[in-house]
C-alpha atoms as a printed R data frame, in Angstrom:
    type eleno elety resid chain resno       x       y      z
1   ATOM     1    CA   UNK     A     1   0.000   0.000  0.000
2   ATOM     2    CA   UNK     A     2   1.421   3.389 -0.641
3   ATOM     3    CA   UNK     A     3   2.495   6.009  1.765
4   ATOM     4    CA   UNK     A     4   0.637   9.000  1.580
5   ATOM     5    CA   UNK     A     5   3.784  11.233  3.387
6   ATOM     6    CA   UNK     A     6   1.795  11.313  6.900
7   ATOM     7    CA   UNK     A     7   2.664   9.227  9.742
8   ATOM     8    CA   UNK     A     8   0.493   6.478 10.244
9   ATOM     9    CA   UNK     A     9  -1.289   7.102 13.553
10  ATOM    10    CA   UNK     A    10   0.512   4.660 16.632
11  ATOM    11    CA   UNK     A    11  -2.353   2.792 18.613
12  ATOM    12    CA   UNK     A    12  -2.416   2.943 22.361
13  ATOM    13    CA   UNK     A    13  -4.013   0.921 24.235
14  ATOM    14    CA   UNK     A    14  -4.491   3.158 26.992
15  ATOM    15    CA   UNK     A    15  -6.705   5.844 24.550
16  ATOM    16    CA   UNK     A    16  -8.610   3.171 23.259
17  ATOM    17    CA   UNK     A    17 -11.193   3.027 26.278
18  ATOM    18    CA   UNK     A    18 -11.223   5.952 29.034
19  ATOM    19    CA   UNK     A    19 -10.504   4.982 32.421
20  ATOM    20    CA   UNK     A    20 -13.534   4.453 34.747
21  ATOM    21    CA   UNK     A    21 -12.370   5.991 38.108
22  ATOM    22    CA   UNK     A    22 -13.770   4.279 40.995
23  ATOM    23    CA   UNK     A    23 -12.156   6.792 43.570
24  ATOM    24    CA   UNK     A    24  -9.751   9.828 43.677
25  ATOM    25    CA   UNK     A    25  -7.740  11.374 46.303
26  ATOM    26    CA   UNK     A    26  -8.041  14.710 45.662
27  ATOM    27    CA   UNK     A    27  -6.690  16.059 49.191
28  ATOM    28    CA   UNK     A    28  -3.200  14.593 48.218
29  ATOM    29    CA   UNK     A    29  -3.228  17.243 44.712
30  ATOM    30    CA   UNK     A    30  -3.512  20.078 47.558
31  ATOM    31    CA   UNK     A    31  -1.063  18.572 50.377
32  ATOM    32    CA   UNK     A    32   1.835  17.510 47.514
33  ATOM    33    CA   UNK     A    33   3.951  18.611 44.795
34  ATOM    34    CA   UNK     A    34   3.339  15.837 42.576
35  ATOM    35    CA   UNK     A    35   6.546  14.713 40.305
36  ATOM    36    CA   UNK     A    36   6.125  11.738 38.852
37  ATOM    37    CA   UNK     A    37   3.137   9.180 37.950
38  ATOM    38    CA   UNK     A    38   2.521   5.214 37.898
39  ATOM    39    CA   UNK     A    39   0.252   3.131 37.620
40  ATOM    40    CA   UNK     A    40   0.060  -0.310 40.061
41  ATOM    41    CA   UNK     A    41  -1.909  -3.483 39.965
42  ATOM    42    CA   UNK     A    42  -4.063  -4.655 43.395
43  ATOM    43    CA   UNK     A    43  -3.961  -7.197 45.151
44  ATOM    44    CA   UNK     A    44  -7.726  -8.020 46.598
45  ATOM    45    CA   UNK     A    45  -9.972 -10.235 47.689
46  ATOM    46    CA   UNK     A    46 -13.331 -11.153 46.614
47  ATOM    47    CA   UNK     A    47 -15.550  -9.378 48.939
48  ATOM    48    CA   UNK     A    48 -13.293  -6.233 48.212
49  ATOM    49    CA   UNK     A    49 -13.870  -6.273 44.268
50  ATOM    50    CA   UNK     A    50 -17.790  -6.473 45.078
51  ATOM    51    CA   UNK     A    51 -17.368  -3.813 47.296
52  ATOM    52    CA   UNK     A    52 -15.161  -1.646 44.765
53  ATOM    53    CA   UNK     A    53 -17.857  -2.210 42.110
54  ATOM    54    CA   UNK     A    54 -20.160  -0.980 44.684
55  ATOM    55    CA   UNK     A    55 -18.471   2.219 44.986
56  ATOM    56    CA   UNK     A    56 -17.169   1.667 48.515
57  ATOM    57    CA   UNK     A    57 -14.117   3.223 48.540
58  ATOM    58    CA   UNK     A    58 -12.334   6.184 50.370
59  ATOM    59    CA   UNK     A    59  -8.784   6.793 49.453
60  ATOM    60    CA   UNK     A    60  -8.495  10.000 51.150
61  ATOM    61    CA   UNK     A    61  -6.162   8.801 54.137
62  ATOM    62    CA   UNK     A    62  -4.423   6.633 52.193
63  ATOM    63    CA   UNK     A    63  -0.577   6.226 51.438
64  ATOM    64    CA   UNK     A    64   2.176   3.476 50.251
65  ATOM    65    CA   UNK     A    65   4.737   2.086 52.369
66  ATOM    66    CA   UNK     A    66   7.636  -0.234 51.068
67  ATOM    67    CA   UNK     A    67   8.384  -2.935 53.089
68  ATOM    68    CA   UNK     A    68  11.029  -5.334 52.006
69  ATOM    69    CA   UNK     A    69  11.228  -4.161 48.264
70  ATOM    70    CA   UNK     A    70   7.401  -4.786 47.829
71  ATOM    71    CA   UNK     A    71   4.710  -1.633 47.991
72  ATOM    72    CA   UNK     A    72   1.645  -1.820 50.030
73  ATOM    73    CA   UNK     A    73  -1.225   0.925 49.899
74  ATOM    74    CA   UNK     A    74  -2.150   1.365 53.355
75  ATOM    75    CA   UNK     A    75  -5.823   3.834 54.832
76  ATOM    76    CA   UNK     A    76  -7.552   2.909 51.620
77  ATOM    77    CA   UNK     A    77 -10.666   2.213 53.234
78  ATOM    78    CA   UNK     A    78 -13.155  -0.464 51.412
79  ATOM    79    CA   UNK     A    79 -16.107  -0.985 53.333
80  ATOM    80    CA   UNK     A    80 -17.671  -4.709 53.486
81  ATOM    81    CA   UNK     A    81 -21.095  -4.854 51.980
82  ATOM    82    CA   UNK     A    82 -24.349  -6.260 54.044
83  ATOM    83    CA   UNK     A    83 -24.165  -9.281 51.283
84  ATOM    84    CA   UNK     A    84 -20.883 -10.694 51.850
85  ATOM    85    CA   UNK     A    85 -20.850 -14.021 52.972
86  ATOM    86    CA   UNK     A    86 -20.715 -15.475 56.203
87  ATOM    87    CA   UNK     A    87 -17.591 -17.258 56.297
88  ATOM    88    CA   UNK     A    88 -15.640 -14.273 55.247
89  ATOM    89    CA   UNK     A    89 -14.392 -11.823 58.103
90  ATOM    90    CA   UNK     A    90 -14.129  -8.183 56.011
91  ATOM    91    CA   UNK     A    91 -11.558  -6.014 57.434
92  ATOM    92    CA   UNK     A    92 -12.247  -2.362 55.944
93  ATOM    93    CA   UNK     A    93  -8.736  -0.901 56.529
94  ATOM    94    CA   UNK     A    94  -6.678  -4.151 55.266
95  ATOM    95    CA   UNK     A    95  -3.366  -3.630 53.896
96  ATOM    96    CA   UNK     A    96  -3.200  -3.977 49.954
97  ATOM    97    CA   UNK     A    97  -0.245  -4.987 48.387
98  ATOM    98    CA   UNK     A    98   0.509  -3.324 45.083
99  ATOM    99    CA   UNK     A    99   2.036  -5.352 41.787
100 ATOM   100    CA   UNK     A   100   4.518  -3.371 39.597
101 ATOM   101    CA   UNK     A   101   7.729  -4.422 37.680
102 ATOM   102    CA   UNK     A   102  10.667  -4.825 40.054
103 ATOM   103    CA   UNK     A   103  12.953  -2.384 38.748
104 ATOM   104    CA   UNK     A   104  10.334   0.074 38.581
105 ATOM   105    CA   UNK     A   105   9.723  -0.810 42.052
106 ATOM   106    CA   UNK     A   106  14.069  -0.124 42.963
107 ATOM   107    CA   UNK     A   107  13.985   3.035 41.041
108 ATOM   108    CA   UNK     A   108  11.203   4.634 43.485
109 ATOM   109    CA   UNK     A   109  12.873   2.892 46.687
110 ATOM   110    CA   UNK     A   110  16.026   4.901 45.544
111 ATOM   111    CA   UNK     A   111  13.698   8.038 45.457
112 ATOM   112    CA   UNK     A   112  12.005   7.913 48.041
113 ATOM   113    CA   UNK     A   113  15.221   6.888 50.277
114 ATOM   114    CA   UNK     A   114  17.796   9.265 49.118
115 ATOM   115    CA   UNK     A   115  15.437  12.204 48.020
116 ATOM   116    CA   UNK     A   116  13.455  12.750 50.219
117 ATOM   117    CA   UNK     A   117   9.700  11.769 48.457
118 ATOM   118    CA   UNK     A   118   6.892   9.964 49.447
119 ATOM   119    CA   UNK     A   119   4.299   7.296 47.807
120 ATOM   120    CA   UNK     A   120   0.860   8.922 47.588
121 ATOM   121    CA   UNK     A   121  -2.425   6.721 45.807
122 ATOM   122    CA   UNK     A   122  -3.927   9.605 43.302
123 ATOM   123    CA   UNK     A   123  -6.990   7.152 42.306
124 ATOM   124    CA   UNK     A   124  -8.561   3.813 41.485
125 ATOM   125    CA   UNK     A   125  -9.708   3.027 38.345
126 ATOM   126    CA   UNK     A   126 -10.216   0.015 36.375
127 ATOM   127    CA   UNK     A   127  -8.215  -1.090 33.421
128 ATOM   128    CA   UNK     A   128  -8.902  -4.161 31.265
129 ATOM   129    CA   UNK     A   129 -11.308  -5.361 33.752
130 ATOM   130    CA   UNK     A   130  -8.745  -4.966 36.710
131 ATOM   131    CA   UNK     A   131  -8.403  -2.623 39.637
132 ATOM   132    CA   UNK     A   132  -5.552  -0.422 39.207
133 ATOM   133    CA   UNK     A   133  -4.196   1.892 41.615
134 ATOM   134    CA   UNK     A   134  -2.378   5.708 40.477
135 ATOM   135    CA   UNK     A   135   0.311   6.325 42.999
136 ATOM   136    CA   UNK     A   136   3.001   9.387 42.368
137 ATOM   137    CA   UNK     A   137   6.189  10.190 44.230
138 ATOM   138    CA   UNK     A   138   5.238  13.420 45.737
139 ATOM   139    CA   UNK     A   139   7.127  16.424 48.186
140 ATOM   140    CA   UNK     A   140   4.902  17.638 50.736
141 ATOM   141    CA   UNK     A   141   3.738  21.305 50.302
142 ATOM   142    CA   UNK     A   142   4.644  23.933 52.999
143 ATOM   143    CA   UNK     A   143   2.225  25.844 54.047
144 ATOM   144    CA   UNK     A   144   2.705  29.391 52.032
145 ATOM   145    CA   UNK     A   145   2.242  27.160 49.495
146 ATOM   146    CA   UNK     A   146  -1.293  25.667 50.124
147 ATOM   147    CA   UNK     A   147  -2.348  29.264 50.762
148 ATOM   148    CA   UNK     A   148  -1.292  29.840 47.181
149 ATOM   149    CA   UNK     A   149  -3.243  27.045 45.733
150 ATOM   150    CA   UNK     A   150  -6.240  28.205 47.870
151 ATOM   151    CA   UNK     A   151  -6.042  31.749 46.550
152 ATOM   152    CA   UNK     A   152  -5.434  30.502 42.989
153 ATOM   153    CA   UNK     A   153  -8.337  28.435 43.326
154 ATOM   154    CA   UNK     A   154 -10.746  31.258 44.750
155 ATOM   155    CA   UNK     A   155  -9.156  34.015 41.898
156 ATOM   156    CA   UNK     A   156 -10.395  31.146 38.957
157 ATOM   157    CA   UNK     A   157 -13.755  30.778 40.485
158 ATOM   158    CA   UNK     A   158 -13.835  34.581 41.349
159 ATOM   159    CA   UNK     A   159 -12.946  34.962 38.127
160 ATOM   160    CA   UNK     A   160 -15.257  32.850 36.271
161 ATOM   161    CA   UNK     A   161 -18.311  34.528 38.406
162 ATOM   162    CA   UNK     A   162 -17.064  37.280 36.633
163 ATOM   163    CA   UNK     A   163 -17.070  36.334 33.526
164 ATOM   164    CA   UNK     A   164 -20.742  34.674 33.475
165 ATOM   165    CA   UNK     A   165 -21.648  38.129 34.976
166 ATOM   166    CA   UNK     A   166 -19.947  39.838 32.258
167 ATOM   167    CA   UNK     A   167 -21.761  37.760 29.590
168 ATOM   168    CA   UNK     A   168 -25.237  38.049 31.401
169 ATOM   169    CA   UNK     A   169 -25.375  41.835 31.173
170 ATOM   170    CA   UNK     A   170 -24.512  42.128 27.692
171 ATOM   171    CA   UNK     A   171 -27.086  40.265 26.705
């Protein structure tokens, strides 16, 4: 087949679908300078996917702790629902271990160790069918700093207001 000169356009899986979020951590976007961004597998049980699809999740406390070269998301809370079955004994605040490649998993031990960052969980979303977890090496904001944000924020909604005002009265 000839070439027509363009580049042929490169498929990617990941813009093929959009990521479903299940939940988002929003509070660690206003606490951290975020750096850098990954993406980790879960490790759950049963009564925990239920409970995901449910919508059961609060991420808000959460954070990831390495332990013996392996990463664990710890505070993600998934709460148990009324259905689960007897013989299971749901722990809400269970530690979750997370999969990712091993040297990816070195690289952010030597980060986090010698640089001074920390593991945060961004979100859960589903990928393929699976529960993945974003997690980001992050540096924790001082506090002239989350007055920035805050005033940021207010200016853009201040400023927006403004606008819509702006566009009402010419009308």
């Amino acid at each position: 087949m000839p070439s027509s000169g363009a580049p042929a356009p490169a498929h990617n899986s990941n813009t093929s679908r959009p990521m479903s979020n299940i939940a988002e951590n929003r509070r660690a976007r206003f606490e951290y300078h975020l750096e850098e961004h990954h993406e980790a597998g879960m490790v759950l049980q049963g009564w925990e996917v239920k409970a995901v699809r449910a919508g059961q999740v609060q991420l808000t406390d959460g954070y990831v702790l390495i332990r013996d070269g392996e990463l664990f998301l710890i505070g993600c809370r998934i709460n148990a629902l009324r259905e689960a079955s007897t013989h299971v004994h749901p722990e809400a605040d269970r530690t979750k271990k997370l999969l990712m490649k091993k040297d990816e998993i070195k690289r952010l031990i030597g980060k986090v160790e010698q640089r001074g960052f920390t593991l945060v969980p961004l979100n859960l979303h589903y990928k393929g069918g699976r529960v993945k977890a974003e997690i980001a090496l992050a540096k924790g904001k001082a506090e002239h700093d989350k007055r920035n944000t805050e005033k940021k924020r207010d200016w853009e909604r201040e400023k927006g207001r403004l606008m819509r005002h702006k566009v009402s009265s010419k009308a």
